[in-house]
C-alpha positions, 0 to 999 in steps of 0.5 A: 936684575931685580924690582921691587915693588912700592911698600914691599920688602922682597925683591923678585927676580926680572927681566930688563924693563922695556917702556914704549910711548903710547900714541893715540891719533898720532898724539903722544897718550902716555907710556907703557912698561913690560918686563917678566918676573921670575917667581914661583908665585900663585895667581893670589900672590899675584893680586897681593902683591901687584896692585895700582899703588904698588907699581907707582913705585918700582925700583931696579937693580942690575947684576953690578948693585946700581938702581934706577927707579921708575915712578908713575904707572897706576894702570894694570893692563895684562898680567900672564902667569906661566907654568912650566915643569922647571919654572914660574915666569909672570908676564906684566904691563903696566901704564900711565897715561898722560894727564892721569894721575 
């Protein structure tokens, strides 16, 4: 699979998104999506090209060229870079919460 980012030309490599209903006191409060990107990219990198207006926007596509387009999260809530001797992985999360713009 494959994202690519609001305004970016470069498609990374990912796993399948997974989103999860937000609940506060029982009350529906909005959403969160999490997937991993597979890049050799730098913590710099990172900042420039996950930012609040890029992830209004992210677009999918499976292994068979079919796209879903996922649109709303503004909020960055965890980011994780690993390093490891053979690959890069970035970890992300991303939210949006309900009546928030």
């Amino acid at each position: 699979m494959k994202v690519n980012f609001k305004d970016n030309a470069t498609s990374y490599d990912c796993s399948e998104p997974v989103e999860q209903k937000i609940f506060r006191s029982g009350m529906p409060a909005g959403w969160a999506i999490m997937f991993q990107i597979f890049a050799d990219l730098s913590s710099t990198e990172v900042d420039e090209i996950i930012t609040p207006e890029s992830i209004s926007e992210m677009t999918f596509t499976n292994e068979s060229e079919e796209t879903f387009i996922v649109t709303g999260y503004s909020n960055i809530t965890a980011c994780t870079i690993r390093h490891s001797d053979t690959s890069t992985r970035i970890e992300v999360q991303f939210t949006k919460m309900e009546g928030v713009n």
